[in-house]
C-alpha positions in Angstrom: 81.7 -18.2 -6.6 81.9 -21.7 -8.5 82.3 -22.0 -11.7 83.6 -25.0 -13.7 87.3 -26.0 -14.9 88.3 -27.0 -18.3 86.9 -30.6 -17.9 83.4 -29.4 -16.3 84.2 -30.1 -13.1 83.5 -27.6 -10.3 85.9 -25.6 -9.2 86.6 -22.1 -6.7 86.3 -18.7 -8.7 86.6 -15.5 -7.3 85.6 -12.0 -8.2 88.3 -9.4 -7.0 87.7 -5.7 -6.4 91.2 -4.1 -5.8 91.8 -1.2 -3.9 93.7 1.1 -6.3 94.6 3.8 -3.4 96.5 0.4 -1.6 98.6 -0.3 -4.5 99.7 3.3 -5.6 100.7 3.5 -1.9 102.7 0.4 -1.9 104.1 0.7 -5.3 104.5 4.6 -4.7 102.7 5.7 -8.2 99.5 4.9 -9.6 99.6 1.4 -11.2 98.4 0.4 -14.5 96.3 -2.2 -15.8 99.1 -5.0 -16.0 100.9 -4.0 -12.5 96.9 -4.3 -11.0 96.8 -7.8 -12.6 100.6 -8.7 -11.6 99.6 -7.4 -7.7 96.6 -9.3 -7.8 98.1 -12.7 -9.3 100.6 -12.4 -6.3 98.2 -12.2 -4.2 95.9 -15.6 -5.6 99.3 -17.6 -5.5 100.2 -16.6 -1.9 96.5 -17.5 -0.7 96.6 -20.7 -2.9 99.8 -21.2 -0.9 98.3 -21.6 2.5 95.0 -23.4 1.8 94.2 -27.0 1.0 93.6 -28.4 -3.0 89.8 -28.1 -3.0 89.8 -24.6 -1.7 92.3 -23.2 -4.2 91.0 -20.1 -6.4 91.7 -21.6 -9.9 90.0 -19.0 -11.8 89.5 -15.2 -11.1 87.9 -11.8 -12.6 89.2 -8.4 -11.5 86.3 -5.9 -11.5 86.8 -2.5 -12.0 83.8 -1.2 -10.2 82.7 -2.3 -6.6 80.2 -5.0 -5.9 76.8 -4.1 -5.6 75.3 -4.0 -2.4 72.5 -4.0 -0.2 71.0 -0.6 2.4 72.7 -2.8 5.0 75.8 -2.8 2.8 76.0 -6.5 2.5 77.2 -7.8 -1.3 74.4 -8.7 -3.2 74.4 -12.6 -4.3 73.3 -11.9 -7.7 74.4 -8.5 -8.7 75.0 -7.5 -11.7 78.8 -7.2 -10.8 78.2 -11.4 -10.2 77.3 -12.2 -13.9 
């Protein structure tokens, strides 16, 4: 998604859908709220990390339900989850 940055300019945002069964496995208990956000910050910085300036995620949303998507089960550009 795009969104803007603090001085209007465009900029890379992402919507992000963890997967709650992954992170219980690899913390080995059932994570809360902040150890989601921590996991999923980690995860930002390390892909930040390996891609070039303009396609940096500088802002992002965790969801806490999946995506809407299509029959052919496809995400739906302007779902409600999109918003």
């Amino acid at each position: 998604l795009e969104g803007k940055d603090r001085h209007g300019d465009p900029c890379v945002r992402a919507k992000i859908y963890p997967s709650e069964a992954y992170l219980a496995e690899k913390l080995g208990h059932t994570p809360d709220p902040e150890e989601i956000k921590a996991a999923v910050t980690d995860a930002v910085n390390a892909v930040n990390d390996a891609v070039p300036a303009y396609k940096k995620i500088q802002k992002f949303d965790i969801l806490t339900s999946p995506l809407e998507r299509t029959t052919t089960q496809k995400i739906k550009r302007y779902g409600d989850n999109l918003k």
